[in-house]
N, C-alpha and C positions, 0 to 999 in steps of 0.2 A: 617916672621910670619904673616906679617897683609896681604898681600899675598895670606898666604895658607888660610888666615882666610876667604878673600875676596871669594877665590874659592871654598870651603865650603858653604856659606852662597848662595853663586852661584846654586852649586848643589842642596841646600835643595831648591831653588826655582825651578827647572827642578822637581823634586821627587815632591815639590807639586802642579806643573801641570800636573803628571803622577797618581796620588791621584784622582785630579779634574775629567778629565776624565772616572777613574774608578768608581769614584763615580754619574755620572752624569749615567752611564750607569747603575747601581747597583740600584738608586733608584726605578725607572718604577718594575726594574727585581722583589723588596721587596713589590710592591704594589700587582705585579703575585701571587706571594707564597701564598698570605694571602688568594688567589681565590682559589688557587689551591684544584681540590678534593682530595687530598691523605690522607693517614696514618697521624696524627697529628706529630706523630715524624718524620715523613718524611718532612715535613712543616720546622719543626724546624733544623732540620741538614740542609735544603735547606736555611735558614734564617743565619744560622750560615755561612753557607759557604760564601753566597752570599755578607755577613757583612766582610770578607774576602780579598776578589777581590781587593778593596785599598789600602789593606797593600801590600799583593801581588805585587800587580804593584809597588808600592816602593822598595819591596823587590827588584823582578825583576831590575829597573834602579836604584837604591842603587850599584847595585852589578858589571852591567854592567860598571858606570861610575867607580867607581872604583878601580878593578880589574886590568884592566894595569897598573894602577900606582903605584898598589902594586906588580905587578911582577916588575915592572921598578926599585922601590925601594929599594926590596931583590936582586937587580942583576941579575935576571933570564931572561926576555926577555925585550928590548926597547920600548917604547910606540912609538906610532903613533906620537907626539907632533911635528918632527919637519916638519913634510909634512901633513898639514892640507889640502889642497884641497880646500880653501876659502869658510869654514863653521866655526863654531862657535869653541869652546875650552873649555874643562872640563877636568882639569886634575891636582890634589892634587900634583904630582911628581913636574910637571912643571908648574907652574900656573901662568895665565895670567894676565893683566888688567881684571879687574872686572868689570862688567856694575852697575855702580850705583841704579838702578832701579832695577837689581835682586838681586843685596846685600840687599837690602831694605826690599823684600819682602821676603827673607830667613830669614831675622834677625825678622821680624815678626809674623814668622813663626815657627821660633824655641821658642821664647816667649811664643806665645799661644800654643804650642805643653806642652812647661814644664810648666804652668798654669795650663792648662786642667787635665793633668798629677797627679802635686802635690794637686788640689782638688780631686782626685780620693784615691790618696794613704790616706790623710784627710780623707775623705768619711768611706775607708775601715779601718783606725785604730780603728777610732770610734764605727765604727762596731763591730769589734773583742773586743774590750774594752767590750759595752755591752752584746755579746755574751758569754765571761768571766764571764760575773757577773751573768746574768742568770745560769750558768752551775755551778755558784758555791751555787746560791738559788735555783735551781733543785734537784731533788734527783731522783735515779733509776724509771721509770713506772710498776708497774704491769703487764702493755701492752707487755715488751719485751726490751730488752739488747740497743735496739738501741732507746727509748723513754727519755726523759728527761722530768719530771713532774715538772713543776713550780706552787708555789703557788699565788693564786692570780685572779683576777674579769675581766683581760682580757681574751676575747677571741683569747686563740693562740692555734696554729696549724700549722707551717710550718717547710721544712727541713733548718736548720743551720748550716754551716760552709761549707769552700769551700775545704779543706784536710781532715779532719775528719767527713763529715757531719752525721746530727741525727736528731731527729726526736723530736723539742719541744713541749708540750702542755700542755695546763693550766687546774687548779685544775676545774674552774667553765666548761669549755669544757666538761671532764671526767664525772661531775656532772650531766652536764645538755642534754647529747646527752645518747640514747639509746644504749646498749654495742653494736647491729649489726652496727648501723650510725657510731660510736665510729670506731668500725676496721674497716670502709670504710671510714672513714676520716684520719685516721691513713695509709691505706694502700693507699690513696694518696699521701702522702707525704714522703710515703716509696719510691714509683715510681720516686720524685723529686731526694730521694737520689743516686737510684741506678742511674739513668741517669747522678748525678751530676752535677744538672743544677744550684746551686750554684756558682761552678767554670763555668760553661758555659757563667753564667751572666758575671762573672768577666773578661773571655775569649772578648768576645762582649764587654765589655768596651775599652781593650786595643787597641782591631784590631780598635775601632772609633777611636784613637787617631790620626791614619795614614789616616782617612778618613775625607773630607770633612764635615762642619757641616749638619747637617739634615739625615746624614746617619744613624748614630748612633742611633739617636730616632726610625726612619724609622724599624730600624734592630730588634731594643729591642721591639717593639710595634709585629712585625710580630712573633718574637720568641717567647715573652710571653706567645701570643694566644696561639700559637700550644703546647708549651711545658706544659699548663695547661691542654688541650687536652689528649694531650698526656699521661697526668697522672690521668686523668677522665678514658682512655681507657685502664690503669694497673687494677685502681679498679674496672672497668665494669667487665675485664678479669675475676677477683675472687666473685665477689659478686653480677654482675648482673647489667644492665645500670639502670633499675627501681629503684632500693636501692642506686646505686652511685647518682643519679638524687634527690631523695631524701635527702642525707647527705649534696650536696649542698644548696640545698634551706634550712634546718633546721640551718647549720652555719651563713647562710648570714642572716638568721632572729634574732639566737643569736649575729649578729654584730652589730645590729640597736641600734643607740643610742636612749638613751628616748628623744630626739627631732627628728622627722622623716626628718630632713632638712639634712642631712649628711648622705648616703648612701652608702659606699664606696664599697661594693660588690656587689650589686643587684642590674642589669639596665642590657643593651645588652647583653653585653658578657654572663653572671649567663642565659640567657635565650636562648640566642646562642647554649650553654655549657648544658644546661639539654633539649633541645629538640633536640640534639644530640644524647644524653644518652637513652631519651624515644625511639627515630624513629628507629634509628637502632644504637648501640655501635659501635664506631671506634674500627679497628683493633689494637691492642697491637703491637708494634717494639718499640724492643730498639734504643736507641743514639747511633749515628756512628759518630757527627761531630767532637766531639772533640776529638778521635782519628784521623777524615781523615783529617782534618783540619792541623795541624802539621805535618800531613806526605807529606798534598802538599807546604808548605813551606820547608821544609826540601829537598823535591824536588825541588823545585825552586831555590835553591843558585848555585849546581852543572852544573842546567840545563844553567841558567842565566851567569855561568863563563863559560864554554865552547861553550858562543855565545857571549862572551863579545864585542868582535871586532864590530860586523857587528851590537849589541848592541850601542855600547858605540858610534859610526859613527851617528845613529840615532837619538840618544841624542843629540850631537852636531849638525848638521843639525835642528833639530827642534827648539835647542837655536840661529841658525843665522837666519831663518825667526823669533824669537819672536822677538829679535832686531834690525832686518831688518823692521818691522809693525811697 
């Protein structure tokens, strides 16, 4: 047992220099995106993908390392273990002395992974907790089947939930925006739902948990942009970039608090985002990542076990130079 435990904690150390890597390569890629001239939803599925790549490569040697051992296991075919070729040894079936020094930093590693982890689930109960509670002090919009009308002095406006999302907004919004600004504010955040950037954020959290720190932020900062774009350029679609241009700035003026020292939506970006709108409207496309997203993991396991060998050879060579340095 303390064995296979050792060899475990072994692996997780190899998957998080296979992490490292892809994320060291992914950051530069996430600073491109945000330059890139494209379609805003183009930006964003490129941001999603690209937040990706870390897990990916774990996936990838996740599957490769393990794989023989699990046919070795079920009785199907013998691993490689007893003709190593004087490189290193990864192998759950058969499992070696353990190097102190990656036991170390697996056990570290799986720590901060389930840390990171259970503040996120934290995060999102909480969430869901007050998203409950709104939906049960909402009642039906006037606006349409998918509006949820809360009463109340904030200003709100945004799509909620990550399965069922809708479209919340508050009484004083409804009051104090003009009915055209009203369904141009509203048909933004329609745009959030249909894309279900909700579950995209949530999507983007998990795939950080397998990546290196700084990715994460990196990912969420480029995706934000564009997917905010992106839903500037649904309601440019129907109502015109001049009038979307406009529903922005009148929201972020009803966000000002009476002390002007806390700005929280009007600065670069609000200015980015409506001389956008003004110069020329981005082109409208939908969200592709979070369907292509999953289908290239899905691809990835099948692809990764029938290379496992010439995989899993790799792995181990690259763990007898780290202990060999």
């Amino acid at each position: 047992m303390i064995a296979t435990l050792g060899a475990f904690l072994e692996t997780v150390a190899v998957l998080a220099a296979a992490s490292a890597l892809a994320s060291f390569a992914v950051l530069p890629a996430l600073a491109g995106v945000r330059r890139l001239r494209l379609a805003p939803a183009v930006r964003a599925d490129l941001a999603l993908a690209a937040a990706a790549l870390p897990a990916g490569a774990v996936v990838v040697v996740a599957v490769a390392v393990a794989f023989p051992s699990a046919l070795d296991l079920l009785g199907f075919v013998a691993d490689h273990c007893d003709d190593h070729g004087g490189h290193g040894h990864l192998c759950l079936a058969h499992p070696g002395v353990a190097a102190p020094s990656l036991v170390a930093i697996g056990a570290l590693v799986v720590a901060s992974t389930l840390l990171r982890a259970g503040r996120w689930v934290a995060t999102r109960a909480a969430a869901a907790r007050d998203l409950a509670a709104l939906l049960r002090l909402g009642v039906p919009a006037a606006e349409g089947p998918d509006v949820v009308c809360v009463d109340g002095r904030t200003v709100l406006c945004h799509a909620a939930g990550a399965w069922a999302p809708r479209v919340l907004v508050s009484t004083r919004l409804i009051a104090g925006l003009p009915a055209e600004l009203l369904s141009a504010a509203l048909e933004h955040e329609r745009a959030h739902v249909r894309r279900r950037d909700v579950l995209a954020r949530d999507v983007l959290t998990v795939l950080g948990l397998l990546a290196w720190p700084g990715v994460l932020s990196a990912a969420v900062a480029a995706w934000e942009q564009a997917a905010e774009e992106a839903a500037d350029a649904a309601a440019a679609a129907r109502f015109g970039g001049p009038l979307t241009a406009r529903t922005l700035i009148a929201v972020a003026r009803m966000s000002l608090s009476p002390a002007p020292a806390a700005r929280p939506i009007v600065g670069a970006r609000l200015e980015q985002r409506v001389r956008a709108l003004l110069d020329r409207p981005p082109r409208h496309r939908p969200a592709l990542a979070l369907v292509a997203v999953p289908a290239l993991f899905v691809g990835l396991v099948p692809l990764a076990a029938l290379n496992a060998e010439p995989l899993h050879h790799a792995a181990e060579t690259a763990l007898h130079y780290i202990l060999e340095a």
